[in-house]
Backbone bond lengths (Angstrom), bond angles and torsions (degrees), N, CA, C in turn:
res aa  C-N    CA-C-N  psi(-1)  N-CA   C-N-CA  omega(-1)  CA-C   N-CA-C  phi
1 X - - - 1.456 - - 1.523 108.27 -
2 X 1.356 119.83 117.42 1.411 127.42 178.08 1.865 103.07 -82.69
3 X 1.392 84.61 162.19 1.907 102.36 -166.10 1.627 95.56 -86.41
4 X 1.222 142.41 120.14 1.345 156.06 141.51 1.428 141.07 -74.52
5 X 1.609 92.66 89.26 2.164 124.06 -152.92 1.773 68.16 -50.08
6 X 1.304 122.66 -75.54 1.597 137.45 -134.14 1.739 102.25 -52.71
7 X 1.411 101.87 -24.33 1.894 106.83 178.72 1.153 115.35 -83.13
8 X 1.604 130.93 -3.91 1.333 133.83 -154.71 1.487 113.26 -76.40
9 X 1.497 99.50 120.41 1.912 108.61 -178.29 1.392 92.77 -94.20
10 X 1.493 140.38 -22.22 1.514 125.08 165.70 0.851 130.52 -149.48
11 X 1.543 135.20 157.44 1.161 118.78 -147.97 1.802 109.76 -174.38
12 X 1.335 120.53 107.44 1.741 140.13 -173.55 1.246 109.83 -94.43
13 X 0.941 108.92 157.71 1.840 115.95 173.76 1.799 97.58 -156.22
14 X 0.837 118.95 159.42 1.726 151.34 -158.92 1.028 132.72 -170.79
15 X 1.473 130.58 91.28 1.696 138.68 179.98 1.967 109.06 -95.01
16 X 1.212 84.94 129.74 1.680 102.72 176.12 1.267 119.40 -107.11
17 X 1.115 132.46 118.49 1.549 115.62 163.82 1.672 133.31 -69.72
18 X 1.376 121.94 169.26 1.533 107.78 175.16 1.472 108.90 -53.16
19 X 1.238 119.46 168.24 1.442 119.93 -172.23 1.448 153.67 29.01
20 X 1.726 91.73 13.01 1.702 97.06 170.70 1.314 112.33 -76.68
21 X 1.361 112.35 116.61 1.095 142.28 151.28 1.447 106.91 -25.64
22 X 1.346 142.79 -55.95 1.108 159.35 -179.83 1.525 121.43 -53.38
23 X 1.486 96.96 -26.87 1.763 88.44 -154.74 1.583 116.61 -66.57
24 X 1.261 108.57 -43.12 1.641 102.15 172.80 1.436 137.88 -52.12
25 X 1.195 101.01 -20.54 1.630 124.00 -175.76 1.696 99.66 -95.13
26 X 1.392 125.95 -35.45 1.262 125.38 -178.74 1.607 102.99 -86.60
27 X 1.215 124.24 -5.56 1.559 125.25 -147.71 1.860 81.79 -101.49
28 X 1.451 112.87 -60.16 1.545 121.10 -178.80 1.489 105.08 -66.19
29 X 1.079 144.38 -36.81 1.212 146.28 138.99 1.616 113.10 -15.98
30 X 1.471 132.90 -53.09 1.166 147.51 -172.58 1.628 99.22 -78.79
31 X 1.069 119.88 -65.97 1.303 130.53 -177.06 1.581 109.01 -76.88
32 X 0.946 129.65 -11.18 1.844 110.94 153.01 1.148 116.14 -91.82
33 X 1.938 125.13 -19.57 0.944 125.59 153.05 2.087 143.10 -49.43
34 X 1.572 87.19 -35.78 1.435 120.53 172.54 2.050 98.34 -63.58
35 X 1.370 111.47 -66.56 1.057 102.80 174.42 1.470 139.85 -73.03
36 X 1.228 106.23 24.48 1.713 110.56 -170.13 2.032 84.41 -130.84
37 X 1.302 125.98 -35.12 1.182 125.89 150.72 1.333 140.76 -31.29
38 X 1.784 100.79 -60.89 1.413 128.70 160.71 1.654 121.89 -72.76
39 X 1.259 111.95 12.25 1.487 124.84 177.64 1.662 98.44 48.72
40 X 1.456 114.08 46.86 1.917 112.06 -172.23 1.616 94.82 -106.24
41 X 1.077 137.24 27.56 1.489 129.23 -175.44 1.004 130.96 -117.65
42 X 1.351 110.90 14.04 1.777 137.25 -173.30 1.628 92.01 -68.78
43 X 1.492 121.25 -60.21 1.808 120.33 -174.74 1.132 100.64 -70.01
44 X 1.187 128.26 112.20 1.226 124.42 174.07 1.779 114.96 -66.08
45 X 1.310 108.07 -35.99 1.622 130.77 -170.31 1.893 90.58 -70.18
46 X 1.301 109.83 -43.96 1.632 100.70 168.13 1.454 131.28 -44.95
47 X 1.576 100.59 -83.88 1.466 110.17 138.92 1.345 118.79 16.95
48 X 1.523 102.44 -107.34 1.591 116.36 179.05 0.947 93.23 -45.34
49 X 1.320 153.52 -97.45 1.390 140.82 -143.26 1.997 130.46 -48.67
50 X 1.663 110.68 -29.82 1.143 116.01 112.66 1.347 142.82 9.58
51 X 1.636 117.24 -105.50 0.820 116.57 145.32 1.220 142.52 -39.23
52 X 1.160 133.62 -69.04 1.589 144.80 158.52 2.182 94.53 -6.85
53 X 1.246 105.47 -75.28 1.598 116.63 -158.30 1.411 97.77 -65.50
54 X 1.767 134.44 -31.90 0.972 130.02 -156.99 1.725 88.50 -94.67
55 X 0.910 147.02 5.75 1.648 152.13 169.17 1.507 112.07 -96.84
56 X 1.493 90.66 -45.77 1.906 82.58 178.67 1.488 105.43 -77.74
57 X 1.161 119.35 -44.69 1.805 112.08 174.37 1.586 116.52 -57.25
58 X 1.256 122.10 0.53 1.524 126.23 -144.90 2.118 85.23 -111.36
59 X 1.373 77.45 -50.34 1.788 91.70 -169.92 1.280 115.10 -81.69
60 X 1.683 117.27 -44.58 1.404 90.13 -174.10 2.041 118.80 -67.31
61 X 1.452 97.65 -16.68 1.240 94.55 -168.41 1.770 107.44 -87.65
62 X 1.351 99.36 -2.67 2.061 87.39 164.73 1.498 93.95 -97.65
63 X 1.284 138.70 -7.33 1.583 139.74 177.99 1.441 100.15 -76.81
64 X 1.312 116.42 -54.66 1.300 118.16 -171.69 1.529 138.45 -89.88
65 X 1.301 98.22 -33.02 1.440 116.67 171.07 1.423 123.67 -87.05
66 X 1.000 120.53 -44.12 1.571 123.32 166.37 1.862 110.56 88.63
67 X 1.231 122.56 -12.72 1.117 126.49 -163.09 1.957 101.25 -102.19
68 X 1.455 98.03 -155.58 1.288 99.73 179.60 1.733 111.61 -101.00
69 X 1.543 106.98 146.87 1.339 112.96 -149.35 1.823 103.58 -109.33
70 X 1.159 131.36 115.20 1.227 109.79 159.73 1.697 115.45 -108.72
71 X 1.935 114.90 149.41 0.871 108.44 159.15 1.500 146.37 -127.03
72 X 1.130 138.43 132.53 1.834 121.58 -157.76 1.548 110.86 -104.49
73 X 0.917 133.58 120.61 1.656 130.64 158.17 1.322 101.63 -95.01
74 X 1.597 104.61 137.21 1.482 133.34 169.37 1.271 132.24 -117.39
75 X 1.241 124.11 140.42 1.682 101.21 -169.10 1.775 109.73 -147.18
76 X 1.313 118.83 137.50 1.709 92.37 -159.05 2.104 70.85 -172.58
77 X 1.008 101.23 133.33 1.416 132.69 -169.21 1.437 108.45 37.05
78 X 1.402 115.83 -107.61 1.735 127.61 153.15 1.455 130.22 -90.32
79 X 1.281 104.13 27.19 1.205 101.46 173.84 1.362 119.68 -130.77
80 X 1.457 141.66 141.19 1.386 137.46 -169.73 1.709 95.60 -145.60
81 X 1.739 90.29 117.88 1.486 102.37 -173.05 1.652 104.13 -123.88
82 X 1.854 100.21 129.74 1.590 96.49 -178.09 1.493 102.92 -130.03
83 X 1.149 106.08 145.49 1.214 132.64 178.97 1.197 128.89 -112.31
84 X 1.641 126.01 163.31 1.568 118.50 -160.10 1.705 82.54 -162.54
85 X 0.606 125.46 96.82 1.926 156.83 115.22 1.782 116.15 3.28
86 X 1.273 114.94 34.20 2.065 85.39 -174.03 1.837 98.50 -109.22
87 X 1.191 90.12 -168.97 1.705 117.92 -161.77 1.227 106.47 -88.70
88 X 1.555 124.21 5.14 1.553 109.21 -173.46 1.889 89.41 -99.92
89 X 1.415 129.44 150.92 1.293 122.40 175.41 1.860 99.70 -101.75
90 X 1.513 122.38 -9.53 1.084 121.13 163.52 1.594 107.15 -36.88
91 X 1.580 108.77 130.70 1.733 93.51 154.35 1.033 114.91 -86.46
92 X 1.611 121.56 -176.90 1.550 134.71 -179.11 1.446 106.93 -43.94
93 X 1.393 122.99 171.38 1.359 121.62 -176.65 1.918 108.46 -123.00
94 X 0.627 144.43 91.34 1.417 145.64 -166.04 1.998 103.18 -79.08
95 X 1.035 104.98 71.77 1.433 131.74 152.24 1.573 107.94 -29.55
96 X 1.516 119.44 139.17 1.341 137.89 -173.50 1.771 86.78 -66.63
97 X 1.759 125.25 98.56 1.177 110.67 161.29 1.582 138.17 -40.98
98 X 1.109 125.65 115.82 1.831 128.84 -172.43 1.968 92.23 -109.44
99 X 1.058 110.41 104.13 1.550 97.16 156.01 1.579 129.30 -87.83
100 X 0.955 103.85 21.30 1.124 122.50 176.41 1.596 121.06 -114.04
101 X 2.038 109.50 -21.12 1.167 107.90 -167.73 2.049 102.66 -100.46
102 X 1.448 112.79 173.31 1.267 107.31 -174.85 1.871 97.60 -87.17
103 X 1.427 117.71 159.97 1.222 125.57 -179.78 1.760 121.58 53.76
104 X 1.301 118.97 -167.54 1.484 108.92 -160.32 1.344 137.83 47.34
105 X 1.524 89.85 13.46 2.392 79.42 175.33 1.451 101.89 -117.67
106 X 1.658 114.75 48.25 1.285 102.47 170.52 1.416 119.49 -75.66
107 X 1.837 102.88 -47.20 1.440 93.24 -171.86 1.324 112.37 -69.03
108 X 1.512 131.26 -30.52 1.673 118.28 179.25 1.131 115.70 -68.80
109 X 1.602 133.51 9.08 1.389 137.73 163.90 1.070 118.44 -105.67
110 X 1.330 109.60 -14.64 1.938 103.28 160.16 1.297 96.00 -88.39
111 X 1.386 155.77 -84.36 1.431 158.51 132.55 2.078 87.65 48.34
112 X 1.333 99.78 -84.12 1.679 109.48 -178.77 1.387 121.02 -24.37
113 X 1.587 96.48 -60.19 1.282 127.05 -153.40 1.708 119.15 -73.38
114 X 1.748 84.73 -61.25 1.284 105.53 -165.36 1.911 102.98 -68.75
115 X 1.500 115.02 156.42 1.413 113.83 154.82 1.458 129.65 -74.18
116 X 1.474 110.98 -13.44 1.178 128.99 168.27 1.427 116.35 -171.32
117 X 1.116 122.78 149.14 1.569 130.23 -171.97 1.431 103.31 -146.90
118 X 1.964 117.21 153.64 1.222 118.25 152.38 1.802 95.20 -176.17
119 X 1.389 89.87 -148.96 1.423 107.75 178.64 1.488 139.82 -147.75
120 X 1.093 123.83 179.64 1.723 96.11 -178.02 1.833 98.76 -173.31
121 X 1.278 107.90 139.56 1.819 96.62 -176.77 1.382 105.96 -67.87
122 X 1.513 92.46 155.61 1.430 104.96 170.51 1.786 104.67 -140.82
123 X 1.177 103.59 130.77 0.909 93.24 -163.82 1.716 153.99 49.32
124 X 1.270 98.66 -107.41 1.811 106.25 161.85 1.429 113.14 -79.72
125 X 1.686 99.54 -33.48 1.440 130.84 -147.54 1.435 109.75 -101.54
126 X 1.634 98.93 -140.06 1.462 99.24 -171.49 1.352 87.57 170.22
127 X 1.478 107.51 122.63 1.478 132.39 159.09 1.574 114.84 -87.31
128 X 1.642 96.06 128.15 1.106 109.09 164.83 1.261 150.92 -108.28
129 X 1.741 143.54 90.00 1.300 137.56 -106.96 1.584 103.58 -141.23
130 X 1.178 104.41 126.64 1.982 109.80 173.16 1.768 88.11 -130.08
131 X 1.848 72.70 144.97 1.761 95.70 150.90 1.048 146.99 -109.66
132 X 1.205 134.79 127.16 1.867 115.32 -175.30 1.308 112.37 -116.84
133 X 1.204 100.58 150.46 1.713 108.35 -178.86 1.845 100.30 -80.49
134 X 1.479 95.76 155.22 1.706 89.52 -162.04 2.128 70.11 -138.80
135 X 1.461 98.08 141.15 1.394 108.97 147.68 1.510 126.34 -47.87
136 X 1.117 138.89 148.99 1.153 123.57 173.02 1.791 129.15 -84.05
137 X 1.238 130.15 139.08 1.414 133.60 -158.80 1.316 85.98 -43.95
138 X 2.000 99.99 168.21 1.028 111.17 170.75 1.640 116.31 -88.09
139 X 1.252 112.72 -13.83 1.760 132.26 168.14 1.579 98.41 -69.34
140 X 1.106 132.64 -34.54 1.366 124.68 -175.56 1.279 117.30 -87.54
141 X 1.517 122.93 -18.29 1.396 149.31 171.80 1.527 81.63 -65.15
142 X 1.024 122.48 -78.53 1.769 131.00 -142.87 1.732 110.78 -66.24
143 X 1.397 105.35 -34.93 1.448 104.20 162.22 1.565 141.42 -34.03
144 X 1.428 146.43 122.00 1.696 128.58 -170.78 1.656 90.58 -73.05
């Protein structure tokens, strides 16, 4: 199932500059905000997972990219797809998984997580985008 911009009932955006210190913490900030907005916080196990993908996409790309970061959450039936915007056109790097070692399990936790993940240039850069299946609101439940 492909993601459909043209169906979108919601929709965030977030610009970072190089070196804010801030942005990841303000970025999940945006996106738990988005979902307590979007009445999406009833699954809690959603949620977290959510979060979880929107941190590893958040971090490796101020780890890796170094430039300025943007990020978008989208949201349009059961699906909520976020994205992260930076300046490196490198894609992700898929590191010899260690579960045992500290750092490197971002991409096999979006991989896990997400219903689908990838990437695509943008520009200089290259956005990086997963989807997750989200339960449906409890307002959307209640509707005939």
């Amino acid at each position: 199932m492909g993601f459909a911009p043209s169906g979108l009932s919601h929709h965030r955006e977030l610009d970072f500059q190089p070196g804010d210190t801030w942005a990841c913490r303000q970025g999940l900030t945006c996106v738990r905000q988005a979902l307590a907005d979007w009445d999406l916080t009833g699954a809690a196990e959603a949620a977290g997972d959510v979060t979880l993908v929107a941190a590893e996409l958040l971090s490796n790309a101020a780890k890796h990219a170094g430039g300025p970061l943007h990020l978008a959450v989208d949201h349009t039936g059961d699906l909520l797809r976020i994205a992260v915007t930076d300046s490196d056109p490198a894609p992700p790097r898929r590191d010899m998984h260690r579960p045992e070692g500290i750092g490197g399990h971002g991409v096999f936790l979006v991989e896990h997580l997400a219903r689908q993940w990838g990437t695509r240039p943008d520009g200089s850069g290259k956005t990086v985008w997963a989807d997750l299946a989200l339960p449906p609101s409890p307002r959307a439940r209640q509707q005939p």
